[in-house]
C-alpha positions in Angstrom: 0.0 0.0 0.0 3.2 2.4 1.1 5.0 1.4 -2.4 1.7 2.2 -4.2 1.0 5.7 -2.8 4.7 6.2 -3.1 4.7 5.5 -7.0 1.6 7.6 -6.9 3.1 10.6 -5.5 6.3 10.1 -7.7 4.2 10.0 -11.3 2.1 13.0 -10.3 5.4 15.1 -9.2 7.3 13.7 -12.5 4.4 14.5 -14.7 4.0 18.1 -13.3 7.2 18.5 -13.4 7.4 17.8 -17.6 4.5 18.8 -18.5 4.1 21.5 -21.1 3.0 24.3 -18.8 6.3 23.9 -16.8 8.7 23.5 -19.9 6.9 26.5 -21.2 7.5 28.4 -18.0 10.9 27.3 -17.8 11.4 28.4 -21.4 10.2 31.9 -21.3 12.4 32.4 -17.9 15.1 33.0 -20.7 13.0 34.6 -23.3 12.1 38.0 -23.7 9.5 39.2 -21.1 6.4 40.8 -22.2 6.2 44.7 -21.3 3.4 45.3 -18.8 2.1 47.9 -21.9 1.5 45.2 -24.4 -1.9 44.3 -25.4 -4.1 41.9 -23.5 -4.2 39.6 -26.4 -0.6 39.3 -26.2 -0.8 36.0 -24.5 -2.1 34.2 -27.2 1.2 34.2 -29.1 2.8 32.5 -25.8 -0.3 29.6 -26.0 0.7 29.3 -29.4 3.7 28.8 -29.1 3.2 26.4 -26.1 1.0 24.1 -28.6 3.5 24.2 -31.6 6.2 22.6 -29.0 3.5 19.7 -27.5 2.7 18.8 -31.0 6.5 18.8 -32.3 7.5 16.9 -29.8 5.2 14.3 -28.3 7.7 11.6 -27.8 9.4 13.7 -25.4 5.8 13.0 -23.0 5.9 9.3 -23.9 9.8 8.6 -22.6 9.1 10.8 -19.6 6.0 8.6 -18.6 8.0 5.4 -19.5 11.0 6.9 -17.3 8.2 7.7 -14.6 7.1 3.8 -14.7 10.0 2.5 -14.7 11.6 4.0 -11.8 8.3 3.4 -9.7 7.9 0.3 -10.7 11.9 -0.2 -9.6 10.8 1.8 -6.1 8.7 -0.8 -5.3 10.9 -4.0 -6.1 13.4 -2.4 -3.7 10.9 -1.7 -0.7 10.2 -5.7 -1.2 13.4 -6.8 -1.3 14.1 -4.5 1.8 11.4 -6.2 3.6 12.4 -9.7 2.9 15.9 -8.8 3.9 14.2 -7.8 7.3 12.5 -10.6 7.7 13.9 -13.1 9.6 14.9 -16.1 6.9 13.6 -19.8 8.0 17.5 -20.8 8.6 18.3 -18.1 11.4 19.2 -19.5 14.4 16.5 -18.2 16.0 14.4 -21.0 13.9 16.5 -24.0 16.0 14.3 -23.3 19.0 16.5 -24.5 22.2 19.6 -25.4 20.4 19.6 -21.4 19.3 19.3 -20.5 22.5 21.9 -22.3 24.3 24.5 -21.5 21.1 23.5 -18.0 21.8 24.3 -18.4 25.5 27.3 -20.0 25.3 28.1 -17.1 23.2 27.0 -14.3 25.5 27.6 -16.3 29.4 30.3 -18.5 28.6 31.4 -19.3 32.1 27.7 -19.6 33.7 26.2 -21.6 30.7 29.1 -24.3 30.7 28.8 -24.4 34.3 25.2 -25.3 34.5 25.7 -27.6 31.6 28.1 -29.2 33.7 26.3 -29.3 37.0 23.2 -30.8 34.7 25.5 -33.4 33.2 27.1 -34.7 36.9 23.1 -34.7 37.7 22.1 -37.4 35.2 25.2 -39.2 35.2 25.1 -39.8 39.3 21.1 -40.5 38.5 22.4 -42.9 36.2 25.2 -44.4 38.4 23.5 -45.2 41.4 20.0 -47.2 38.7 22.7 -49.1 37.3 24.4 -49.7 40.2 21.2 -50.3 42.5 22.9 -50.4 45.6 20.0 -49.3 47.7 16.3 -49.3 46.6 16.4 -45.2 47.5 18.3 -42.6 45.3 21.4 -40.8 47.5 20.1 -37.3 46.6 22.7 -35.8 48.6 25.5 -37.4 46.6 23.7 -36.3 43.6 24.0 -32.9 44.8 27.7 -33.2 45.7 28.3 -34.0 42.1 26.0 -31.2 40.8 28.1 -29.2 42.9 31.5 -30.2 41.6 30.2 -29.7 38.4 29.0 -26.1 38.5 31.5 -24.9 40.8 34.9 -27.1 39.9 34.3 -28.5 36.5 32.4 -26.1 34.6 34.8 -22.7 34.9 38.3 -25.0 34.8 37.0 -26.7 31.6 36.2 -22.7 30.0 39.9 -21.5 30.6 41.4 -24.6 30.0 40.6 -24.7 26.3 40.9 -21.4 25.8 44.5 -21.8 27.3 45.3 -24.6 25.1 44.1 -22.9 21.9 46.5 -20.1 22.7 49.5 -22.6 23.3 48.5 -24.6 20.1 46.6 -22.4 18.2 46.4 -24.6 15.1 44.1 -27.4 14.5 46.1 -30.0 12.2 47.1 -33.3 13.4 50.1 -33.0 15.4 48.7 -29.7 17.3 45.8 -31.6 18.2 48.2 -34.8 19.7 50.0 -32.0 21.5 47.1 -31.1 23.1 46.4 -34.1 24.0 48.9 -35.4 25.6 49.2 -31.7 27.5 45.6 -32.5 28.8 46.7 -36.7 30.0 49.8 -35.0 31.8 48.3 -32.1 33.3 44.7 -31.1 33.5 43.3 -34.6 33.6 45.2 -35.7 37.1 44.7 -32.5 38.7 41.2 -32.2 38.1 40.8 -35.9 39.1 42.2 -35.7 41.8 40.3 -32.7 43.1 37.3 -34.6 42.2 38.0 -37.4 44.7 39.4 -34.4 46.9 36.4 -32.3 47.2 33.7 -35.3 47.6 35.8 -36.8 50.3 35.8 -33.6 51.9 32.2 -33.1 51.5 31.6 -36.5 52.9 33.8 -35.3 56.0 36.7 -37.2 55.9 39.7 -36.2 57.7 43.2 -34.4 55.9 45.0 -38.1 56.0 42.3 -40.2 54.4 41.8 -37.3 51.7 45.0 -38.3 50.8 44.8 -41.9 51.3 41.9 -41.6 49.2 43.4 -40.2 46.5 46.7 -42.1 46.5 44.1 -45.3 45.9 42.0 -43.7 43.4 43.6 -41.6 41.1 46.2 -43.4 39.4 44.0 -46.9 38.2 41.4 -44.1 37.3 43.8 -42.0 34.9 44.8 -45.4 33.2 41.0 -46.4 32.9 40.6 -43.0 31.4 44.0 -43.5 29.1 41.4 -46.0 27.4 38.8 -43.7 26.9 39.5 -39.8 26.8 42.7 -39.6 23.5 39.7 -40.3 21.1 37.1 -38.0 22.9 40.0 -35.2 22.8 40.9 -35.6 19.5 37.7 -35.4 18.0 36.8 -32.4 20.7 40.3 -30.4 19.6 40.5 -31.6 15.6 36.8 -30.6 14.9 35.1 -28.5 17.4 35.1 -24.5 17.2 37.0 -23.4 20.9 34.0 -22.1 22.5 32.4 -25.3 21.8 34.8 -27.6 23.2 33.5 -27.8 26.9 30.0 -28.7 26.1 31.4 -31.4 23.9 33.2 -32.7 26.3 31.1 -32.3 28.7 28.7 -34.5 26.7 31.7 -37.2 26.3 31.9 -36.9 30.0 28.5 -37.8 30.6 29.9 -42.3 30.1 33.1 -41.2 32.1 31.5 -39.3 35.1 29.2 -42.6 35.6 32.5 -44.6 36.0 33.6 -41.7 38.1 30.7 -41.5 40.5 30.6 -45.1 41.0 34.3 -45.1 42.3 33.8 -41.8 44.6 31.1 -43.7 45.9 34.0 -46.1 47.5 34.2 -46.4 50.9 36.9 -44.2 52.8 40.4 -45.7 53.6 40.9 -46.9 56.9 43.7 -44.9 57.7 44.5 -46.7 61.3 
């Protein structure tokens, strides 16, 4: 309705603005004015005139209309186009429901969206531990929240800087970056955060200093060779294929199998340190 006023508008301007009784004012601008003691019929020879141009040039009227058409008719192909452009197109991200909205998250929160993706992922995977397990008829919902803890609190913000950190040591993504990385992650990152896994649920649990320890010199090291078994081919597909900001929630999502295992074995009774 806009475009059509619009065109409106523009052929009623163009049109007054080439029609005869504007050329003919423009042209006697330049000509010789009539004296204000000439006769009243003087006019005439001015109409005259006027006519003698309209019928030697009538083409002139036809291209200016065509010009006038054309450019409306182009007005209104670009007030479309403009409001498709603004329209949101069916493969925005917006479109993807949920998976938009965490994307955009992760993009905006980085440190607060991996960390609740983390706490949710030590949820189900304790949840899942202790079905499969079925020690006890009842779920231990105060382990689960231990591990919901860890997650959010522990888990989630190490796992943000710690692939940000080894994209700035290996910033490239070919092969033998990505075996670099690896093997920086089985050497470093993966026993210390291990063993402050087993560290803080002992603690938790309120075990003493000495069976903290005790508890981790059993634990840690046949659960970093168990892991040796598991995590290179979860890295390398996390560190060969997945954009950086992306990395954590993959592997917090590779985690999911590896925190079940890792539940299970905090769930071990304490060392008897006497």
């Amino acid at each position: 309705m806009a475009a059509a006023l619009t065109r409106n508008s523009l052929q009623r301007s163009l049109l007054r603005r080439h029609s005869p009784h504007y050329l003919w004012g423009r042209t006697i601008k330049h000509s010789t004015p009539v004296p204000a003691s000439a006769p009243k019929n003087a006019g005439h020879g001015h109409q005259l005139q006027q006519s003698k141009w309209c019928n030697r040039y009538p083409h002139t009227f036809s291209r200016r209309a065509k010009d006038l058409e054309d450019s409306a008719t182009s007005f209104e192909s670009s007030s479309l186009c403009s409001r498709a452009s603004s329209s949101p197109s069916p493969s925005s991200p917006s479109k993807f429901g949920f998976v938009g909205w965490y994307l955009g998250m992760v993009q905006a929160r980085p440190i607060v969206t991996k960390s609740l993706t983390s706490s949710f992922i030590y949820t189900a995977a304790d949840l899942s531990s202790q079905t499969l397990v079925g020690e006890s008829s009842e779920y231990d919902f105060v382990r689960t929240l231990r591990m919901a803890g860890y997650g959010m609190i522990v888990l989630g913000p190490s796992l943000h800087y710690w692939f940000n950190f080894a994209s700035r040591v290996f910033p490239r993504r070919d092969f033998f970056s990505t075996i670099k990385k690896i093997v920086l992650g089985q050497l470093a990152y993966g026993p210390v955060m291990t063993a402050a896994f087993f560290s803080v649920n002992a603690g938790l649990q309120g075990e003493s200093g000495s069976e903290i320890v005790a508890r981790v010199k059993r634990d840690v090291v046949p659960t970093m060779v168990k892991g040796l078994m598991y995590w290179p081919i979860c890295d390398f597909i996390t560190f060969k294929f997945i954009p950086v900001h992306l990395q954590p929630v993959v592997s917090n999502s590779f985690s999911y199998v590896w925190t079940i295992y890792l539940t299970y074995v905090a769930s071990f009774a304490k060392v008897d340190t006497s």
